[in-house]
C-alpha positions in Angstrom: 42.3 18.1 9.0 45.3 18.7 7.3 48.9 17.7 9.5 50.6 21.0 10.2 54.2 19.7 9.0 55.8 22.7 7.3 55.6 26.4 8.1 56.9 29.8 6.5 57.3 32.8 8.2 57.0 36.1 7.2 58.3 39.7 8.9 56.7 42.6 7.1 57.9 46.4 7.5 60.0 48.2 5.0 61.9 49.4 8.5 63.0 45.7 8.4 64.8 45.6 5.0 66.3 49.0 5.1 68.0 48.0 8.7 66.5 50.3 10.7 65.8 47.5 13.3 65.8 43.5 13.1 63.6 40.6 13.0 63.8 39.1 16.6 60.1 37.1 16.4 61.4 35.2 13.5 63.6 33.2 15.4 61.2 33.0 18.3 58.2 31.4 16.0 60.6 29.7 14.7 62.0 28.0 17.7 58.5 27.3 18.4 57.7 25.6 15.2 60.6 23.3 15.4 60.4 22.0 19.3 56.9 20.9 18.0 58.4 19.2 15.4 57.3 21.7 12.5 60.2 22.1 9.5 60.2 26.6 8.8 61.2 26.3 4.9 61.8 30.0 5.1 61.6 33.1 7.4 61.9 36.4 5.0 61.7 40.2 5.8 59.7 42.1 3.4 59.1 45.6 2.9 55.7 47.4 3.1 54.6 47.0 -0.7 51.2 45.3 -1.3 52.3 43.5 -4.1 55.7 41.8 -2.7 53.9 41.0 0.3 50.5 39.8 -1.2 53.1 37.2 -3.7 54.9 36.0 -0.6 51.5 34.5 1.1 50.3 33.2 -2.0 53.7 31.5 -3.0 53.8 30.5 0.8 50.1 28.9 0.7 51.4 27.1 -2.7 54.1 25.2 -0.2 53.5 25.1 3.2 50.5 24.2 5.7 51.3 27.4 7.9 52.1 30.5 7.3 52.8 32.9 10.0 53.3 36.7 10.0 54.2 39.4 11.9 54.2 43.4 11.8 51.7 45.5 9.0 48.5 45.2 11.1 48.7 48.9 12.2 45.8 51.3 11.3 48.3 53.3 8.6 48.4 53.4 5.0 51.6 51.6 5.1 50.5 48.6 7.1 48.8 46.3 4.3 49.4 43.0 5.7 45.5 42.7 5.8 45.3 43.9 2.6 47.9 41.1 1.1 46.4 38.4 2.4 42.7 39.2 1.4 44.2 40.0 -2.3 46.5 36.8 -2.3 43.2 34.4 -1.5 40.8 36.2 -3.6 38.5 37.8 -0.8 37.7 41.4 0.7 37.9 42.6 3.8 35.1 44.5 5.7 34.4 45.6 8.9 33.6 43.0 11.6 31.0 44.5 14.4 32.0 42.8 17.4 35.7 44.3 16.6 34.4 47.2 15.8 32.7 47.3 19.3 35.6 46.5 21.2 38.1 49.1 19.5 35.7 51.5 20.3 35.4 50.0 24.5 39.7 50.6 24.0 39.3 54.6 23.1 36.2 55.3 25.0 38.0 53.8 28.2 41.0 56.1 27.2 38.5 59.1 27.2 38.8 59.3 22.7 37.1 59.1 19.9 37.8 56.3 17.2 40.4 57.6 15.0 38.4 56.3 11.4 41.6 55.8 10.1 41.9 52.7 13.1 38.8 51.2 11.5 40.9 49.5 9.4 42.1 47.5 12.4 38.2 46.1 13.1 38.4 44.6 9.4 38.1 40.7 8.8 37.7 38.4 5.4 35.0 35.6 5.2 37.6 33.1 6.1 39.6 35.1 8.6 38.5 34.7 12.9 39.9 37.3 14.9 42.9 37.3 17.5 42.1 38.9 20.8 45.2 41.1 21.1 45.0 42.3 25.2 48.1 44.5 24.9 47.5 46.7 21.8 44.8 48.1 19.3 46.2 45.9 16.3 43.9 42.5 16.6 45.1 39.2 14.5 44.1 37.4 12.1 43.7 33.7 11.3 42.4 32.7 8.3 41.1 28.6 7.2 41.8 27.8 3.8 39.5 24.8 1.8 42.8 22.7 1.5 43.0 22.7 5.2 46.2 25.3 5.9 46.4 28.2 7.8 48.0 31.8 8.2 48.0 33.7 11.5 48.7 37.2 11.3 50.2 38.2 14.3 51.5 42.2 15.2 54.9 43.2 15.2 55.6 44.5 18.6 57.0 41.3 21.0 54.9 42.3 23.8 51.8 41.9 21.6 52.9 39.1 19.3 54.5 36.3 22.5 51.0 36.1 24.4 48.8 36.4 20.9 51.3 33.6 19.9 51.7 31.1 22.8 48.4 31.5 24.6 45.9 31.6 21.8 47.3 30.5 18.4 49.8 27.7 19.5 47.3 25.7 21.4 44.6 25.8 18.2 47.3 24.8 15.9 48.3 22.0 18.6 44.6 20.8 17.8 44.5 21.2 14.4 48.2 18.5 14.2 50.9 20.7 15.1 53.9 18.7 13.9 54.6 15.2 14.6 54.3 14.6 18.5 57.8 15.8 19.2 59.0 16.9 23.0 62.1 18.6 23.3 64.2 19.0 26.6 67.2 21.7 26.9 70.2 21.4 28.7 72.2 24.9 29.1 76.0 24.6 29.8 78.9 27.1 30.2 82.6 26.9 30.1 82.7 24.8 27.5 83.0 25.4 23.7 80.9 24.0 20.7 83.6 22.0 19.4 84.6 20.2 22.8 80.6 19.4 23.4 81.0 17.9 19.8 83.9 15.9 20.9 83.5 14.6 24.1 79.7 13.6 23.1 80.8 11.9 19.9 79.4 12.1 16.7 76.9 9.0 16.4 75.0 10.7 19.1 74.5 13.9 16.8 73.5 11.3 13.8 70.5 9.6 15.2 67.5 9.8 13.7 65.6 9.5 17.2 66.1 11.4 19.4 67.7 14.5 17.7 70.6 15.8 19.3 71.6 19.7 18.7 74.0 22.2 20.2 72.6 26.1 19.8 75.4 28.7 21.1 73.6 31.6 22.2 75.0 35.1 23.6 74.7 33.7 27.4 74.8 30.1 27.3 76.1 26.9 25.0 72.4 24.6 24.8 71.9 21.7 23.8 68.4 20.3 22.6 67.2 16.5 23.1 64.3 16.0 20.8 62.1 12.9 20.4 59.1 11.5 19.2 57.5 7.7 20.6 58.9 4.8 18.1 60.9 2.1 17.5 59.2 0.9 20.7 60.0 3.4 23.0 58.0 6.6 24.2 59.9 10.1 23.6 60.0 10.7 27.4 62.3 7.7 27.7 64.4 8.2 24.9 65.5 11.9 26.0 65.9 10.6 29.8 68.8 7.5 28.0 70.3 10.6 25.7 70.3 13.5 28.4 72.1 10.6 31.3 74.8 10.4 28.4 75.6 13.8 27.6 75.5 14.6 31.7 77.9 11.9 31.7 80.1 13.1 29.4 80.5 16.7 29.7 80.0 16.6 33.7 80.5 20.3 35.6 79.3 22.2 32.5 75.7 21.6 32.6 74.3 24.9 34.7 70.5 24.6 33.8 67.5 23.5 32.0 65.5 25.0 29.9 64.6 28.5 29.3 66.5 29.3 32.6 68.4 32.6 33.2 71.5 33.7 34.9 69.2 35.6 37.2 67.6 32.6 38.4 70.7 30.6 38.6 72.5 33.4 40.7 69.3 33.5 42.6 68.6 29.8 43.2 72.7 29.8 44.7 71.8 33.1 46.8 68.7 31.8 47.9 70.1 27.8 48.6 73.4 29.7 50.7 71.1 31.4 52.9 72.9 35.1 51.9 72.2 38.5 49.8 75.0 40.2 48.1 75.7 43.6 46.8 78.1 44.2 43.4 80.2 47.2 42.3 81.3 46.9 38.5 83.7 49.2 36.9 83.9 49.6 32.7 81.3 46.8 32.6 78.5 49.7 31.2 76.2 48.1 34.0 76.2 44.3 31.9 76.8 42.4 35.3 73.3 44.4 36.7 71.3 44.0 33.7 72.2 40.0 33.7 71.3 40.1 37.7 68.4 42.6 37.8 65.5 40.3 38.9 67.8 38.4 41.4 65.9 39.2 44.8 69.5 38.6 46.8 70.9 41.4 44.9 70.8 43.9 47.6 72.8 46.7 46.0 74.4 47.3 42.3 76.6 49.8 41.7 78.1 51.2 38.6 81.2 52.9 38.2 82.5 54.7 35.2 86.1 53.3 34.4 88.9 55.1 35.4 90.5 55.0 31.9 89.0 54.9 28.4 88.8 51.8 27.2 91.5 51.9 24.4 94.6 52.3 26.4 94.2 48.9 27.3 95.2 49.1 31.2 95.2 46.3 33.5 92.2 46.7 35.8 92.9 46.9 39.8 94.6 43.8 41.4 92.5 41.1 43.3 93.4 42.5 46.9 92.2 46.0 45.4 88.9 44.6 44.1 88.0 42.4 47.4 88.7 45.8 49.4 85.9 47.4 47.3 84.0 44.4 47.1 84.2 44.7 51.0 83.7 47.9 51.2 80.4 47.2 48.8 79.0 44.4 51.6 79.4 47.0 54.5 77.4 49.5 53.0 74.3 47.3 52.2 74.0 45.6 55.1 74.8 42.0 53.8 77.9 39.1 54.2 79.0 39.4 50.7 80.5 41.6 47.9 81.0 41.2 44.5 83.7 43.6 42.7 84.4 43.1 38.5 86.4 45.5 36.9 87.0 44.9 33.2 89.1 46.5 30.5 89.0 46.6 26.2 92.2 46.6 23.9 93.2 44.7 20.7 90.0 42.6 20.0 90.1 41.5 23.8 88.4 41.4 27.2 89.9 41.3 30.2 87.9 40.9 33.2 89.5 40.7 36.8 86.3 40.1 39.9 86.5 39.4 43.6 84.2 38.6 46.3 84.9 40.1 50.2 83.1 41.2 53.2 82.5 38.8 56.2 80.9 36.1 53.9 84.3 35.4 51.7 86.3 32.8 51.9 89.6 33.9 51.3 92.1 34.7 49.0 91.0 31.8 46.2 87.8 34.5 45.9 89.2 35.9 43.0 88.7 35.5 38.7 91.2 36.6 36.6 89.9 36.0 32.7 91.0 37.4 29.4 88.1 37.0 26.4 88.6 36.8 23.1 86.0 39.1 21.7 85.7 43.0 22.2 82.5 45.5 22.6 79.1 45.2 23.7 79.4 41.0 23.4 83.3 41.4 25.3 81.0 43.3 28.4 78.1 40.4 28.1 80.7 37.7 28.4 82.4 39.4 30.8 79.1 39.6 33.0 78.1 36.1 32.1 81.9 34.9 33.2 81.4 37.5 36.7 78.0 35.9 37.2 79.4 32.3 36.8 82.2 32.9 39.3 79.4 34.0 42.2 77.6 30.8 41.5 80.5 28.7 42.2 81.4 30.6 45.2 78.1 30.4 46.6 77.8 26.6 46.0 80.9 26.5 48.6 79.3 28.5 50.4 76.5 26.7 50.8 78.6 23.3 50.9 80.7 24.4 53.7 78.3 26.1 56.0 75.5 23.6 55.6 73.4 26.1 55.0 69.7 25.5 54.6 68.2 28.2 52.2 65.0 28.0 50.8 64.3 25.3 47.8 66.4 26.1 44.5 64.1 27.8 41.9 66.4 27.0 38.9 65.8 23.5 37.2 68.3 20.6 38.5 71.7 20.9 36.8 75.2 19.5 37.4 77.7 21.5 39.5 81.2 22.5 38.4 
């Protein structure tokens, strides 16, 4: 069998290349791909023309052993992904039975007939095996070439393309040589900036060949990725364990998590480990701080307030004793010891973002944050929730240190505490 060492990925829907939306699986395939150890050579958007797409797989298959796609499996004229691929390796598509059968089970259970144009979705090639897609009529492809690579067709819509991915596809390619052994570990960190990671770790440890060392800044977190693959006399497992002790080291306070872990489960775990449930009010945040916390089961109540000016004057949001009064104010009404209060307001490029905690689960006047961000917007309210959400953690931790108290077992992966 042929090693699965390089990979191309493809996103096809003219909706893609005239902007009408963006390519998000791209970079999750592709994130994939290289924690196994797989190098992408290319992820490209491509508009719904059979010849452009059909010259894409067949320039992919000329140099790479994978080649994954996504979107153009709908039943519609327009969606021709099928159609590329069965034109780019010489072979025509027909109508597989057992396909057949089941999109017929989907619209008889849904009390319909078959739509013929949907046949199109029941068609295979000779060297194509069908995907089982449980959350849509749009079933994958992959397809076996002689020379031993593969393309997986995958749909566009996440919720059909993450499980089609990671539950069926992944594992097969995992058998087949899926890159070259690599495990990866993640370390997510706040309050600390790209550059300073870069300093305080030092460069040799970004310049070894094993284990790879890599910082990713993402909207919510700074991570950093450990990679590793047995050698030189030691096993991968080792090698991440010497690397991530280092960087702990180093940069101590400001790793939060591991992982794909959330802010939800991080303010959770601290709920859940201080024994308390909490209630917030946030004020010309347009609900961030609640979206970031919505599956935290301590969140008793969120509220959302409109703010009191527009955004573009620029006013200074209320002072902390104002804000711990409502955050007060906020406990009282649902029932539990604390409440959180973050105001925040735009001007000139900049965020600033003023939050206190009160009711009979405070600690005093130090339960205040007063920050100013450099960025503006949509992102200025995210950071602003992220920084909000930050500031309960630590005042739960104290919480929890000072009161001795017992919750039930952290859900979040270990991490340092600030």
């Amino acid at each position: 069998m042929r090693p699965i060492a390089t990979a191309a990925l493809l996103a096809v829907g003219s909706e893609l290349t005239t902007g009408e939306t963006r390519d998000s699986n791209g970079g999750e395939l592709a994130a994939s791909l290289a924690a196994a150890g797989v190098t992408v050579h290319r992820i490209t958007a491509l508009p719904d023309d059979l010849a452009a797409v059909s010259a894409a797989f067949a320039d992919a298959l000329d140099e790479v052993d994978l080649v994954v796609s996504t979107g153009g499996l709908g039943p519609t004229p327009d969606d021709l992904t099928r159609e590329a691929v069965a034109a780019a390796i010489g072979e025509t598509p027909a109508i597989d039975p057992e396909l057949e059968g089941w999109l017929r089970g989907l619209f008889d259970r849904r009390g319909m007939a078959l739509p013929e144009v949907n046949l199109k979705q029941a068609w295979l090639i000779p060297s194509a095996t069908g995907i089982p897609n449980a959350n849509g009529t749009a079933p994958g492809w992959w397809v076996d070439r002689p020379d031993g690579r593969v393309v997986v067709l995958l749909p566009g819509p996440p919720r059909e393309m993450r499980p089609m991915w990671t539950d069926w596809a992944l594992p097969r390619l995992r058998d087949r040589g899926l890159g070259d052994g690599r495990i990866a570990k993640t370390l997510r960190t706040y309050g600390i900036g790209e550059s300073s990671v870069v300093e305080r770790l030092g460069e040799p440890l970004f310049r070894t060949p094993n284990p790879v060392v890599a910082t990713y800044a993402r909207a919510e977190w700074l991570d950093i990725r450990i990679s590793a693959v047995d050698g030189g006399g030691s096993d991968a497992l080792s090698l991440i364990a010497t690397a991530e002790a280092a960087i702990r080291a180093r940069i101590a306070g400001h790793v939060w998590a591991e992982g794909e872990t959330s802010w939800a489960a991080v303010v959770g775990a601290a709920a859940d480990a201080a024994g308390v449930r909490f209630a917030t009010v946030e004020t010309g945040t347009g609900g961030s701080l609640a979206a970031l916390l919505g599956d935290v089961p301590a969140l008793a109540e969120a509220v959302i307030r409109r703010a009191a000016a527009d955004d573009s004057t620029g006013a200074r949001v209320a002072d902390a004793a104002a804000l711990r009064r409502v955050a007060a104010h906020a406990a009282t009404d649902a029932s539990v010891p604390i409440g959180l209060a973050v105001e925040i307001a735009q001007a000139d490029g900049q965020t600033v973002v003023r939050a206190a905690i009160g009711g009979p689960g405070a600690t005093g006047e130090e339960d205040s944050l007063d920050l100013t961000l450099f960025s503006h917007g949509a992102y200025g309210r995210l950071r602003a929730a992220v920084a909000t959400a930050a500031f309960l953690v630590e005042r739960l931790r104290e919480r929890e240190a000072s009161t001795g108290a017992g919750g039930r077992a952290q859900a979040a992966s270990p991490a340092d505490r600030p």
